[in-house]
N, CA, C and O atoms as a MOPAC input file, in Angstrom:
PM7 MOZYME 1SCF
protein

 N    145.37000 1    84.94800 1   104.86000 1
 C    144.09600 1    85.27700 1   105.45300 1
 C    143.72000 1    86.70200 1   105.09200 1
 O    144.42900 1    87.66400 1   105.38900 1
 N    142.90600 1    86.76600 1   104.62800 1
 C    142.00600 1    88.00400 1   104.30400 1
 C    142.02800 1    88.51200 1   105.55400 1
 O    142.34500 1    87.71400 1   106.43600 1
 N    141.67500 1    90.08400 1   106.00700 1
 C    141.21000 1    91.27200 1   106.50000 1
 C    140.11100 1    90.69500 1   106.96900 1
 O    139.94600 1    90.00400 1   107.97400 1
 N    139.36200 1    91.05200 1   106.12800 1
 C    137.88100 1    90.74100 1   106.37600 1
 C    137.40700 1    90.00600 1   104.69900 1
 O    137.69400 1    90.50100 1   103.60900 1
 N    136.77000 1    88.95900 1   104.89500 1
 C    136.39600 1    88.32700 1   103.63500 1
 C    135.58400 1    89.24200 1   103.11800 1
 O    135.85800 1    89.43900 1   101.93400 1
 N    134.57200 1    89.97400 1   103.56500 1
 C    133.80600 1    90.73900 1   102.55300 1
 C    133.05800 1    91.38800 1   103.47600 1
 O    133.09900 1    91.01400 1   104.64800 1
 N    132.08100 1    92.70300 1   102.99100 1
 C    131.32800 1    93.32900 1   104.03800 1
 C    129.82800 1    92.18500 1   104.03000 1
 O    128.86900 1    92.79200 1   104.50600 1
 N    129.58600 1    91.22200 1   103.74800 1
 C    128.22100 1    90.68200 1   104.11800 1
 C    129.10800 1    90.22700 1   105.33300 1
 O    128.76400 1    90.78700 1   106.37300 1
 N    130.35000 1    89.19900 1   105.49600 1
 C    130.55000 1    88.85200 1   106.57900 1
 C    130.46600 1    89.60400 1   108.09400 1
 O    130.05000 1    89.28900 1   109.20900 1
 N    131.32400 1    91.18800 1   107.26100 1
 C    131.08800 1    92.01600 1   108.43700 1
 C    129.57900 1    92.54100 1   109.22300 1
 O    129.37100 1    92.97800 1   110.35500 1
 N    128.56400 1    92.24200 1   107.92300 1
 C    127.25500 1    92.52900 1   108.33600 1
 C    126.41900 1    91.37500 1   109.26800 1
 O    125.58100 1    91.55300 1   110.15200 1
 N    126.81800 1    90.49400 1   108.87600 1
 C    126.56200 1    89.17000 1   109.30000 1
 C    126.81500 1    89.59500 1   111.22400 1
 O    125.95600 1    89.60100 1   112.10600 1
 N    128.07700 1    89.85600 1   111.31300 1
 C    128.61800 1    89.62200 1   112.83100 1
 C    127.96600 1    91.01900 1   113.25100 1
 O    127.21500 1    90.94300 1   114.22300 1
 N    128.09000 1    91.97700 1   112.81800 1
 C    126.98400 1    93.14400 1   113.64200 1
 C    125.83800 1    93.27200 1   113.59300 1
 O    125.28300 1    94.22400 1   114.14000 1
 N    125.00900 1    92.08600 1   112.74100 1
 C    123.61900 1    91.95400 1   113.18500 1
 C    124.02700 1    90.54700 1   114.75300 1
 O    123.62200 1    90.69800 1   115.90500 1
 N    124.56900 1    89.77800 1   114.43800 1
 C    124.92300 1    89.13100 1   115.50900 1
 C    124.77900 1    89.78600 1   117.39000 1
 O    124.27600 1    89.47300 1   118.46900 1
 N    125.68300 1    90.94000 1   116.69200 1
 C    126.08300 1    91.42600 1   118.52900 1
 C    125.17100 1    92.54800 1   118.49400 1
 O    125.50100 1    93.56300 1   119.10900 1
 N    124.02600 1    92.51800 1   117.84200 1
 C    122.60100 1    93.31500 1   117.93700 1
 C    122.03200 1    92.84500 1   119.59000 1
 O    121.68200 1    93.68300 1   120.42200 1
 N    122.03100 1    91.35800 1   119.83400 1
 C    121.10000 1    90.96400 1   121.03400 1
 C    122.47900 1    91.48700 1   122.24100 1
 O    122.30500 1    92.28100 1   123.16600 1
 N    123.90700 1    90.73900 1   121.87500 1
 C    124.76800 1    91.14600 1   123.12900 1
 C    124.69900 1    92.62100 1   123.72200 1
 O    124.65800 1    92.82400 1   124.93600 1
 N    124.69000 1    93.80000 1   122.61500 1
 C    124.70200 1    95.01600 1   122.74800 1
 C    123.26300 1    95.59400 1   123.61200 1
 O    123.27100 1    96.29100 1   124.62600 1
 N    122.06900 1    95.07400 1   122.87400 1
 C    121.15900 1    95.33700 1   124.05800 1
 C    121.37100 1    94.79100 1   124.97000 1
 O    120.96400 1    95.47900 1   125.90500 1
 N    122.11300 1    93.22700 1   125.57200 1
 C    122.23000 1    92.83300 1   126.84500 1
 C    122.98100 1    93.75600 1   127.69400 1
 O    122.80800 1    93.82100 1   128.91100 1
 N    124.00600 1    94.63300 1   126.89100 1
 C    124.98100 1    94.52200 1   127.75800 1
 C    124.19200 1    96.40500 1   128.15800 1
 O    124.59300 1    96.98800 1   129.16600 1
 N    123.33700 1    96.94700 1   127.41300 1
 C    122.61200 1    98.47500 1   127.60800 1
 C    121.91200 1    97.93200 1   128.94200 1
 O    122.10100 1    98.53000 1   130.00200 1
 N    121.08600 1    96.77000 1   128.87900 1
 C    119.91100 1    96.00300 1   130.13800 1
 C    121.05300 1    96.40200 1   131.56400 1
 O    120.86300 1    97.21000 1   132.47300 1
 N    121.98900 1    95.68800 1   131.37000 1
 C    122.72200 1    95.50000 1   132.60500 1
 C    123.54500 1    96.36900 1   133.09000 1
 O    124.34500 1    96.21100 1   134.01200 1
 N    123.22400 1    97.85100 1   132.08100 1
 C    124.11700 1    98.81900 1   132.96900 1
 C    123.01500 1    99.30200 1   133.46500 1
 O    123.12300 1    99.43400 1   134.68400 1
 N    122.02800 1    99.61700 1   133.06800 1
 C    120.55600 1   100.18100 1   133.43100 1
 C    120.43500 1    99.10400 1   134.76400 1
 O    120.18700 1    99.71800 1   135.80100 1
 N    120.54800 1    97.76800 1   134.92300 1
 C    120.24500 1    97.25900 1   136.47700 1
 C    121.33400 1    97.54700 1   137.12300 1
 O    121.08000 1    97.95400 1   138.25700 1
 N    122.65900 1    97.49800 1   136.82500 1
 C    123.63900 1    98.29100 1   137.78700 1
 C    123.21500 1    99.49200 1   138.30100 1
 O    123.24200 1    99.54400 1   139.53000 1
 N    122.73300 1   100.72600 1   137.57400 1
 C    122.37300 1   101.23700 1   138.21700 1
 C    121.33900 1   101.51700 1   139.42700 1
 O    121.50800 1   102.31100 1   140.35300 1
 N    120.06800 1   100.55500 1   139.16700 1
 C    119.17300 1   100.35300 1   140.11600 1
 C    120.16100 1    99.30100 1   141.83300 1
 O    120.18700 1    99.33400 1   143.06400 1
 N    120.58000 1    98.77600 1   141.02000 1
 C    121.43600 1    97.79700 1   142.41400 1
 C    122.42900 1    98.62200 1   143.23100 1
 O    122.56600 1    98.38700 1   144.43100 1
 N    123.06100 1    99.49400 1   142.67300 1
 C    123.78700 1   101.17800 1   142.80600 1
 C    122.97000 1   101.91100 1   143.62200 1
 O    123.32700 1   102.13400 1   144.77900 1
 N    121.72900 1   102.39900 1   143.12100 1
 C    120.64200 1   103.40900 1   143.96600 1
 C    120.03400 1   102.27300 1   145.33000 1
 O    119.77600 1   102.74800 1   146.43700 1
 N    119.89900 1   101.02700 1   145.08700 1
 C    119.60900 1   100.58700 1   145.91200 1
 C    120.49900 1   100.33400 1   147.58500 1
 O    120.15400 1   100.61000 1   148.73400 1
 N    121.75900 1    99.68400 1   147.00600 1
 C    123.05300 1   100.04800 1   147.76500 1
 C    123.15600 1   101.96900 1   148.86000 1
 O    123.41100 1   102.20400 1   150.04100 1
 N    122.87600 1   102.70800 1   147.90500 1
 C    123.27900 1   104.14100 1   148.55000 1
 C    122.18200 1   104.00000 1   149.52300 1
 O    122.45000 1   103.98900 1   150.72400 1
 N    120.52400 1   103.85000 1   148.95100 1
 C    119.67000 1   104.14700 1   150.08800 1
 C    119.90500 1   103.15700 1   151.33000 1
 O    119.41800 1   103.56700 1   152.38400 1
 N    120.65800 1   101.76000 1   151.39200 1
 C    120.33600 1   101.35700 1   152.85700 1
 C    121.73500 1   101.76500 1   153.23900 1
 O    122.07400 1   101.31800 1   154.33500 1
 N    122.87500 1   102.69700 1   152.45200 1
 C    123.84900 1   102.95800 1   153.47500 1
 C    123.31200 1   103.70600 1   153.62800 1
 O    123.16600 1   103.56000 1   154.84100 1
 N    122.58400 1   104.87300 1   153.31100 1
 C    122.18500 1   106.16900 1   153.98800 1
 C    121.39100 1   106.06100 1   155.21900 1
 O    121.29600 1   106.90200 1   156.11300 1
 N    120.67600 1   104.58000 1   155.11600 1
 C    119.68300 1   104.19200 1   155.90400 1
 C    120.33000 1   103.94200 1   157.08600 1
 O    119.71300 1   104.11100 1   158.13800 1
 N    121.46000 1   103.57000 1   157.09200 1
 C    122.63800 1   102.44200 1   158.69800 1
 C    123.49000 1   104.07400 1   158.54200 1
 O    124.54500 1   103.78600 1   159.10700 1
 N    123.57000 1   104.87900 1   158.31400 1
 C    124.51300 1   106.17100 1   158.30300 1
 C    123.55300 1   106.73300 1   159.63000 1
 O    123.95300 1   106.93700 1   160.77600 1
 N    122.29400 1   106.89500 1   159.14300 1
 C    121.28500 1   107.45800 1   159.87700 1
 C    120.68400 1   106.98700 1   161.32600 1
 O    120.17600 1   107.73900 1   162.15700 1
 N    120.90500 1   105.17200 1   161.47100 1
 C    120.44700 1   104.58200 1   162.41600 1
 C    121.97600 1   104.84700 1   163.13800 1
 O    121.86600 1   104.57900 1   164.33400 1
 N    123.00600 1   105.17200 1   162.89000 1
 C    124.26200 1   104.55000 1   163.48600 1
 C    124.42100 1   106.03600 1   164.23700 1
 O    124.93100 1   106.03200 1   165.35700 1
 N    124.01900 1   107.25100 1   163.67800 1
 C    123.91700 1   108.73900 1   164.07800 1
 C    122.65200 1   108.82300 1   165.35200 1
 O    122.69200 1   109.62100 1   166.28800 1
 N    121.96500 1   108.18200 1   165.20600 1
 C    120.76500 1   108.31000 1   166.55900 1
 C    121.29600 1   107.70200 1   167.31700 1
 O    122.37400 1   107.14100 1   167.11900 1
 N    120.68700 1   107.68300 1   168.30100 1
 C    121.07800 1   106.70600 1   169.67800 1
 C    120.36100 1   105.18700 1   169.01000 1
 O    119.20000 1   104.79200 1   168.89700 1
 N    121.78500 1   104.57400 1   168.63200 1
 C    120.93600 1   103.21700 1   167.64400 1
 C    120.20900 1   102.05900 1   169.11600 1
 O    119.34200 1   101.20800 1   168.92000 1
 N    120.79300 1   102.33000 1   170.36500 1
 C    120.26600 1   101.27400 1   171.50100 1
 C    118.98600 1   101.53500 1   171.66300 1
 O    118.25400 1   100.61300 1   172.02200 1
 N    118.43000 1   102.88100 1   171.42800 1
 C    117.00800 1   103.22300 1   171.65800 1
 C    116.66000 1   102.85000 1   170.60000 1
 O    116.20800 1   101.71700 1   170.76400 1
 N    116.56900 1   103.27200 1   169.09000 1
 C    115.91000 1   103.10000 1   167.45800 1
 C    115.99100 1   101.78300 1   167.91900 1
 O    114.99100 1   101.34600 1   168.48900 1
 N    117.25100 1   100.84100 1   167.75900 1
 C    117.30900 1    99.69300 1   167.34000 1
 C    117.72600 1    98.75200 1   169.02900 1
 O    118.92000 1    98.61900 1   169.29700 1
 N    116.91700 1    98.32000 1   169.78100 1
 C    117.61800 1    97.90300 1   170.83800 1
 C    118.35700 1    96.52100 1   170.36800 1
 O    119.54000 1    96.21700 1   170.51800 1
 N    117.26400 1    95.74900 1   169.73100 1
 C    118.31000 1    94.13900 1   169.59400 1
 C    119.13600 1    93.89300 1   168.65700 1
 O    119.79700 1    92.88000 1   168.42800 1
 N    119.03800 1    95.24500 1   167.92200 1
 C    120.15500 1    95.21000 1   166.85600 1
 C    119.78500 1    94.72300 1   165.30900 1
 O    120.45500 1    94.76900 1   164.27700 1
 N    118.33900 1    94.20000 1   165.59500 1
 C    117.95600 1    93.24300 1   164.26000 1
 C    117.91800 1    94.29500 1   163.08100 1
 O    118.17100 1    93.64900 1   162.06500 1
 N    117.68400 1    95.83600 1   162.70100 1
 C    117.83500 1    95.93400 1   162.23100 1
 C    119.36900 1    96.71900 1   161.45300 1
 O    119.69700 1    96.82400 1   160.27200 1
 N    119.85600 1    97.04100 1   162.38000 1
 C    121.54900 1    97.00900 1   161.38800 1
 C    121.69000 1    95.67400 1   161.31200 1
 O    122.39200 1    95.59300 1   160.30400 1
 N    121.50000 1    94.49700 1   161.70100 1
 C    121.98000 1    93.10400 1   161.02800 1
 C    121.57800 1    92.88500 1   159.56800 1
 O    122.24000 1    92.39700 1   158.65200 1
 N    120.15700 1    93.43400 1   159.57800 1
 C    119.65400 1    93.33300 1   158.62400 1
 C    120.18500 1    94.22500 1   157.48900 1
 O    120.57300 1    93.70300 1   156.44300 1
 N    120.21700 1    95.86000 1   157.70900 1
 C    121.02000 1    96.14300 1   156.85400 1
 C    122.73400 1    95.67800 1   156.44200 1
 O    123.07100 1    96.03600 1   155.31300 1
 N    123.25300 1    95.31200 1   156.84100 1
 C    124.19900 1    94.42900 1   156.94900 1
 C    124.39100 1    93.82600 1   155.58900 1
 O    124.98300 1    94.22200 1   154.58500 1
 N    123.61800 1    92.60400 1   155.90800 1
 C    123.05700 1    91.46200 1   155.15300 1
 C    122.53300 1    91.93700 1   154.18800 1
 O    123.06900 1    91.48700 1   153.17500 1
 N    121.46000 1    92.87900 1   153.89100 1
 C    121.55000 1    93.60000 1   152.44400 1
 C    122.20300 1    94.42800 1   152.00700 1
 O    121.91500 1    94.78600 1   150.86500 1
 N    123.37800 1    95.11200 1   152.71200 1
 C    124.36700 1    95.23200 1   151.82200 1
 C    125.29000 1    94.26900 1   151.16800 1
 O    125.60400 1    94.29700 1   149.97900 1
 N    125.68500 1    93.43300 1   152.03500 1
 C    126.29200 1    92.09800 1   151.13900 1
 C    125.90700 1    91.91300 1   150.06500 1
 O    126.47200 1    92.08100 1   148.98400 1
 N    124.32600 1    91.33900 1   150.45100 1
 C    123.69100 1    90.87200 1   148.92300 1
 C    124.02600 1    91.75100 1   147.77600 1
 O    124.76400 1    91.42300 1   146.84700 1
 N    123.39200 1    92.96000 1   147.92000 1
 C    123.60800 1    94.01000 1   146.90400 1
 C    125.10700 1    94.21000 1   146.61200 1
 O    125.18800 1    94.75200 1   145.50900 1
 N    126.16400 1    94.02700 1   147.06900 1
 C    127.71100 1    93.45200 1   146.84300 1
 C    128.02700 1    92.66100 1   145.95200 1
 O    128.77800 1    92.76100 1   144.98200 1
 N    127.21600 1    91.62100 1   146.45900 1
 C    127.60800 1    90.30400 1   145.25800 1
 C    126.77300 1    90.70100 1   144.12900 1
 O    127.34800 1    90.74300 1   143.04100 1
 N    125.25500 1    91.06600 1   144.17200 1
 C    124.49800 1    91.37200 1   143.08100 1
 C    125.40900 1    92.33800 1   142.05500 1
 O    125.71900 1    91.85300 1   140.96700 1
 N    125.73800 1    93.37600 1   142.30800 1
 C    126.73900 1    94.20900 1   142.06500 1
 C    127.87000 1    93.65700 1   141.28900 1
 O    128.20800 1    93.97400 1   140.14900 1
 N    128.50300 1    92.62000 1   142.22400 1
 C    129.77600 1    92.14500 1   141.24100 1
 C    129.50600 1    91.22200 1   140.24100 1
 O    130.18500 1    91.26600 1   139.21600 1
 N    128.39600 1    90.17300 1   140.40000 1
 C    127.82100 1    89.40300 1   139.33100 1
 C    127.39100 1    90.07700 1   137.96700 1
 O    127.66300 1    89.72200 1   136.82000 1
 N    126.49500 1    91.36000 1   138.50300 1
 C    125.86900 1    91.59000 1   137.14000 1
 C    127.56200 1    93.01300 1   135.96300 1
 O    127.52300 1    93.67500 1   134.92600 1
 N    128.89000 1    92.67500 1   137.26600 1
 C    129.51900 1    93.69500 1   136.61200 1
 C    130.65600 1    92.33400 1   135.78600 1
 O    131.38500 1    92.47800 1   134.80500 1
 N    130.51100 1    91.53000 1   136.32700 1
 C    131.16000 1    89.98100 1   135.29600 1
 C    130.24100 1    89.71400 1   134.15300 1
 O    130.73800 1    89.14200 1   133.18300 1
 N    129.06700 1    90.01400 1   134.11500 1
 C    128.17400 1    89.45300 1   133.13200 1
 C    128.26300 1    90.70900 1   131.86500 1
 O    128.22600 1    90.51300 1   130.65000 1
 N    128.39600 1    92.07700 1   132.61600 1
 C    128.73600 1    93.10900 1   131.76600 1
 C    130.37600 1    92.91400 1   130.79900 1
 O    130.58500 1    93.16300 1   129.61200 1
 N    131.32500 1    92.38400 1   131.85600 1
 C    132.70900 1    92.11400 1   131.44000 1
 C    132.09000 1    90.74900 1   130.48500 1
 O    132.75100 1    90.51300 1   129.47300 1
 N    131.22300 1    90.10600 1   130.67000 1
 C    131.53500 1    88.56200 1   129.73200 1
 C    130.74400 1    89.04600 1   128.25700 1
 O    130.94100 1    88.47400 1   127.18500 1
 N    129.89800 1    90.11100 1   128.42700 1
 C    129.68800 1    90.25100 1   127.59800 1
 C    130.02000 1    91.29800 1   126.53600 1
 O    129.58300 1    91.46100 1   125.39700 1
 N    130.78800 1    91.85500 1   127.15000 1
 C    131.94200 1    92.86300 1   126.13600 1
 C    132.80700 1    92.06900 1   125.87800 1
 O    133.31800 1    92.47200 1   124.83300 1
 N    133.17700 1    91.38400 1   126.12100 1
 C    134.30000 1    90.33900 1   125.69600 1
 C    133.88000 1    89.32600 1   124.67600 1
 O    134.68800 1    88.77800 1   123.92500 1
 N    132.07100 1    88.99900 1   124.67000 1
 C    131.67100 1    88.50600 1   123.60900 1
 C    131.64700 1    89.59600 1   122.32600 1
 O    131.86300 1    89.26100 1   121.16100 1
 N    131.39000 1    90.74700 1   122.69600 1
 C    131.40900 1    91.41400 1   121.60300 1
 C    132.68200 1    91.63100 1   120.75800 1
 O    132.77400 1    91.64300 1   119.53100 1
 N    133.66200 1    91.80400 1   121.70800 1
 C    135.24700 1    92.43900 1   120.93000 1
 C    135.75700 1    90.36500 1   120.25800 1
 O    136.56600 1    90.17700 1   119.34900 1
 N    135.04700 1    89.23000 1   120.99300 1
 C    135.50100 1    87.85400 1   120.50700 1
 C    134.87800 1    87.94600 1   118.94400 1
 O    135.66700 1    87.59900 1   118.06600 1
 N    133.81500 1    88.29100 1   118.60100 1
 C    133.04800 1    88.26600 1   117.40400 1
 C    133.76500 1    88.91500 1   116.73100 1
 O    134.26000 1    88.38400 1   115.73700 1
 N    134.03400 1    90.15400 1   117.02200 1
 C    134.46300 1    91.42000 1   115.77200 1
 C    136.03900 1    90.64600 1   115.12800 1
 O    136.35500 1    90.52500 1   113.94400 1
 N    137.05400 1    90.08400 1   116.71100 1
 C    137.79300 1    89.85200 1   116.19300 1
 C    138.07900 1    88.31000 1   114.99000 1
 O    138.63700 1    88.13300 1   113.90700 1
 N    137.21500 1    87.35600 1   116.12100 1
 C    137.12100 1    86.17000 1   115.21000 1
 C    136.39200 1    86.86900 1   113.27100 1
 O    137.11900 1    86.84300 1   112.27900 1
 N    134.95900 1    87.37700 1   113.23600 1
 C    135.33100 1    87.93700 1   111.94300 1
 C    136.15900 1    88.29600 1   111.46500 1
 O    136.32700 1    87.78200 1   110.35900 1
 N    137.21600 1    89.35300 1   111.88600 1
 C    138.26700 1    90.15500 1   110.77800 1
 C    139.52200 1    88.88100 1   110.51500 1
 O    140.41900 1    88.85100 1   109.67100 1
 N    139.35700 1    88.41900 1   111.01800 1
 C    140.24500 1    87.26100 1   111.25800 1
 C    139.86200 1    85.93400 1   110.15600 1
 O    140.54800 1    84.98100 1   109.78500 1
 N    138.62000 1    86.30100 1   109.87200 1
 C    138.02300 1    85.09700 1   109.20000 1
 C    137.66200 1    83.49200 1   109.47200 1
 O    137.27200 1    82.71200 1   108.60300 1
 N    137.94300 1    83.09400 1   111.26800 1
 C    137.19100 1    82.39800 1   112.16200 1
 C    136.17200 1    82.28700 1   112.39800 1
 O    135.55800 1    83.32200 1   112.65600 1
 N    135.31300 1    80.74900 1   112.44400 1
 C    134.18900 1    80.66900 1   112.87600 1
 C    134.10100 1    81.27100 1   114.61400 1
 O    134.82400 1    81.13000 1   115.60100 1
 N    133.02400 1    81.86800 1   114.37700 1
 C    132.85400 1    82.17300 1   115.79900 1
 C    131.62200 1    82.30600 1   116.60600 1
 O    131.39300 1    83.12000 1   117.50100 1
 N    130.53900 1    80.96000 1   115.93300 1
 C    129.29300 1    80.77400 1   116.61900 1
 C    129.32700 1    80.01100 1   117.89400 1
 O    128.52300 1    80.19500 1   118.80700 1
 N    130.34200 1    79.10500 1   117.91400 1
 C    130.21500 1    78.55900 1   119.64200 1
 C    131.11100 1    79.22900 1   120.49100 1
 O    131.38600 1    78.76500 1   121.59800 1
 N    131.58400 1    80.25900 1   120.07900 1
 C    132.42600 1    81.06100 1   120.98700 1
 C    131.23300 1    82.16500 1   121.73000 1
 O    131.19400 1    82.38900 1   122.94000 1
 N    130.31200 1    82.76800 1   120.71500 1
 C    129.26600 1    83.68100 1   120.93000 1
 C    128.18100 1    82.93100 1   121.88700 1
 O    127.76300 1    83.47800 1   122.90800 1
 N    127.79600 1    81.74600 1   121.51000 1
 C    127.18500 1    80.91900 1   122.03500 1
 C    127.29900 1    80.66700 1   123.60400 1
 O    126.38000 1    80.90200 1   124.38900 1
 N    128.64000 1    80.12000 1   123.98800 1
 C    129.34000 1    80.09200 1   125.21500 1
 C    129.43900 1    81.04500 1   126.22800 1
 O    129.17400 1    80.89800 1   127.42100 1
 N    129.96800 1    82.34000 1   125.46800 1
 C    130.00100 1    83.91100 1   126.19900 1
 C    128.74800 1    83.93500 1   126.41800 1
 O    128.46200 1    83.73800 1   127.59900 1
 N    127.70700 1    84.13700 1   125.57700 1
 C    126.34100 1    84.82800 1   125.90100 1
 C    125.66600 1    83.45400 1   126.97200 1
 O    124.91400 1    83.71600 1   127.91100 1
 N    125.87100 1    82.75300 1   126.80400 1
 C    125.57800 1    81.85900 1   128.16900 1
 C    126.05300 1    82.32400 1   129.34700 1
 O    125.22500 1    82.61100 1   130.21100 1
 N    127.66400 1    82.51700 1   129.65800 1
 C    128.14500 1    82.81200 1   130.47400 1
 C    127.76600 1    83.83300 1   131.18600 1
 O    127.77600 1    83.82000 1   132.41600 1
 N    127.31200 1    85.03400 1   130.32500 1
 C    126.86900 1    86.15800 1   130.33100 1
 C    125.47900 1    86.23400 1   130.76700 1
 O    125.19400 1    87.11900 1   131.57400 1
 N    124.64400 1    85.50200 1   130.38900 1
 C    123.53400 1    85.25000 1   131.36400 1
 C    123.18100 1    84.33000 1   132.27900 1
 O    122.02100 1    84.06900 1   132.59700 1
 N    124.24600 1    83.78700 1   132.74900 1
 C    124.49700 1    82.87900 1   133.87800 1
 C    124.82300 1    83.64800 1   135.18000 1
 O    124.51400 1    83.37200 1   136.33900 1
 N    125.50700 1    84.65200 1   134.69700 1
 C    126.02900 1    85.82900 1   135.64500 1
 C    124.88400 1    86.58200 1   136.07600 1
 O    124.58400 1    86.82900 1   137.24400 1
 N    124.22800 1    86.95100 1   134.96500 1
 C    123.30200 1    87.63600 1   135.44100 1
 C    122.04800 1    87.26600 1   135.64500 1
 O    121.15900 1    88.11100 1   135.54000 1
 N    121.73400 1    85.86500 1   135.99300 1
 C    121.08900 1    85.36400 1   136.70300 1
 C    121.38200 1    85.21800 1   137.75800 1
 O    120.45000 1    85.19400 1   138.56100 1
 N    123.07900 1    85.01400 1   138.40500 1
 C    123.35000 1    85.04400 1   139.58000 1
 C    123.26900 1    86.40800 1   140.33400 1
 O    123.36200 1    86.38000 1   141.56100 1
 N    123.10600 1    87.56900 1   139.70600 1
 C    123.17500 1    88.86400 1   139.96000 1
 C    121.33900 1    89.22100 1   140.56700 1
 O    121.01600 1    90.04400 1   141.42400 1
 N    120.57100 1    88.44400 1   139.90700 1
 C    119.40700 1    88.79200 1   139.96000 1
 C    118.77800 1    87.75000 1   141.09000 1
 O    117.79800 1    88.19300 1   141.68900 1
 N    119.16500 1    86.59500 1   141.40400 1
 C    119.06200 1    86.11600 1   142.43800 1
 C    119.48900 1    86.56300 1   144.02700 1
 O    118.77100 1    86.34300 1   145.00200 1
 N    120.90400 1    87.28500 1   144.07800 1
 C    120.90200 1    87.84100 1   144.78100 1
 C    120.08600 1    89.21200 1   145.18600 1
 O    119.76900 1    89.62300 1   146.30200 1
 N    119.85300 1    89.79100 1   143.84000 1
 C    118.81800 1    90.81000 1   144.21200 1
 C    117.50700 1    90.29500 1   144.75600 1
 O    116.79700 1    91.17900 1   145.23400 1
 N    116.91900 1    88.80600 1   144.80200 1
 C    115.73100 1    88.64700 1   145.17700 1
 C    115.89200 1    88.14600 1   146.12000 1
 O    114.82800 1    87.92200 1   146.69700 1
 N    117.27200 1    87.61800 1   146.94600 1
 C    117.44000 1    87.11700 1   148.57500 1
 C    117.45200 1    88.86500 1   149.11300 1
 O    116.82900 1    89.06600 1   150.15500 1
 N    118.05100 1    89.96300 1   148.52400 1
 C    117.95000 1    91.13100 1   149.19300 1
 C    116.68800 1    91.71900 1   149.63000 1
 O    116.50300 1    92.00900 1   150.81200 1
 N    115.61500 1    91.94800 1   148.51300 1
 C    114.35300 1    91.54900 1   148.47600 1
 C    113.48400 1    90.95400 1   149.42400 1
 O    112.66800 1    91.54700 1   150.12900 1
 N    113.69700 1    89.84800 1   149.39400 1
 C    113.13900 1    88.90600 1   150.82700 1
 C    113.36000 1    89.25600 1   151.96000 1
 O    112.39300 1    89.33100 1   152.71900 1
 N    114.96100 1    89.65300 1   152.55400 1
 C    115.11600 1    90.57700 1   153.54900 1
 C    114.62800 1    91.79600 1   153.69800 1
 O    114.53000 1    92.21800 1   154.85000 1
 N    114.29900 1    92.46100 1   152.82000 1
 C    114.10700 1    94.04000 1   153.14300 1
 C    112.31600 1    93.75400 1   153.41500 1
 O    111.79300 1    94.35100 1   154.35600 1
 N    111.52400 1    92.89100 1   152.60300 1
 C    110.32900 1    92.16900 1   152.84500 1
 C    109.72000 1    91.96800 1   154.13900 1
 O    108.77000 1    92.62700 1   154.56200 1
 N    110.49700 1    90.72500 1   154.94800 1
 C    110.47900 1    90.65500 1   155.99900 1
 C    111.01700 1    91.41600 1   157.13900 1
 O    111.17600 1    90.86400 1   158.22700 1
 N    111.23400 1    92.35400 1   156.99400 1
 C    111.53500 1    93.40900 1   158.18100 1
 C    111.56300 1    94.91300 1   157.46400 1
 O    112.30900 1    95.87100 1   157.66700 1
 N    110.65500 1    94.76900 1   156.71400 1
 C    110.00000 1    95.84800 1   156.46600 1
 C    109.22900 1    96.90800 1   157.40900 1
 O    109.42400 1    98.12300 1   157.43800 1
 N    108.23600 1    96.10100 1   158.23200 1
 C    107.67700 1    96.76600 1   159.21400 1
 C    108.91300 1    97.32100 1   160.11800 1
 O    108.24900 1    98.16400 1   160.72100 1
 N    110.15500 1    97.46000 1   160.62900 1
 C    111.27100 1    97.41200 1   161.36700 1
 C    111.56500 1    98.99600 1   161.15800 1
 O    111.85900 1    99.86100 1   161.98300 1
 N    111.36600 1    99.06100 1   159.67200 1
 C    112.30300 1   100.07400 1   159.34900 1
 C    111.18700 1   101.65500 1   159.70300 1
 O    111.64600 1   102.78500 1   159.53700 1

């Protein structure tokens, strides 16, 4: 087995992980928004939990609520940080299946599915967080 069969092959697979590489730039850029989002409602329950929360909050609905969007933003968080892991793992599967001289289009295929399967699950939870912060918006 050859190294690498030739540099078109090698060109071949790094125009390939052209789309994974911007996926995987997208999803550190929304980690971070799901990150800034996370800090502001702990700062937000830091702040209600420091007042007299029975007066701010008598029935409690809204620390439940922050609560509940921290979860979400939890799982959002860990989804879109599997979709980041599935898709570095598509990248280092390509480089290696090339040098290796393996086909490796349904392997890329599979990952980058996986990889945006995740981060569809990541972005769904960001829009149940969404809906909560929505509806008790006026609260806050």
């Amino acid at each position: 087995m050859a190294l690498v069969a030739d540099i078109d092959q090698l060109s071949t697979v790094i125009s390939h992980a052209t789309a994974p590489a911007f996926m995987l730039g997208a999803v550190a850029a929304f980690l971070s928004i799901l990150i800034s989002r996370l800090e502001r409602i702990v700062d937000k329950n830091r702040a209600l939990r420091s007042a007299d929360a029975a007066a701010v909050d008598p029935s409690g609905v809204i620390a439940a609520s922050f609560s509940r969007r921290m979860a979400l933003l939890s799982r959002a968080i860990y989804f879109a940080v599997l979709s980041a892991l599935a898709t570095a793992a598509l990248l280092i599967g390509a480089f290696v299946a090339a040098l290796s001289g393996v086909g490796h289009a349904r392997f890329i295929a599979l990952m980058f599915a996986v990889s945006l399967a995740l981060l569809m699950a990541s972005l769904v939870e960001l829009t149940r967080e969404i809906r909560i912060y929505m509806a008790n918006m006026h609260l806050e």
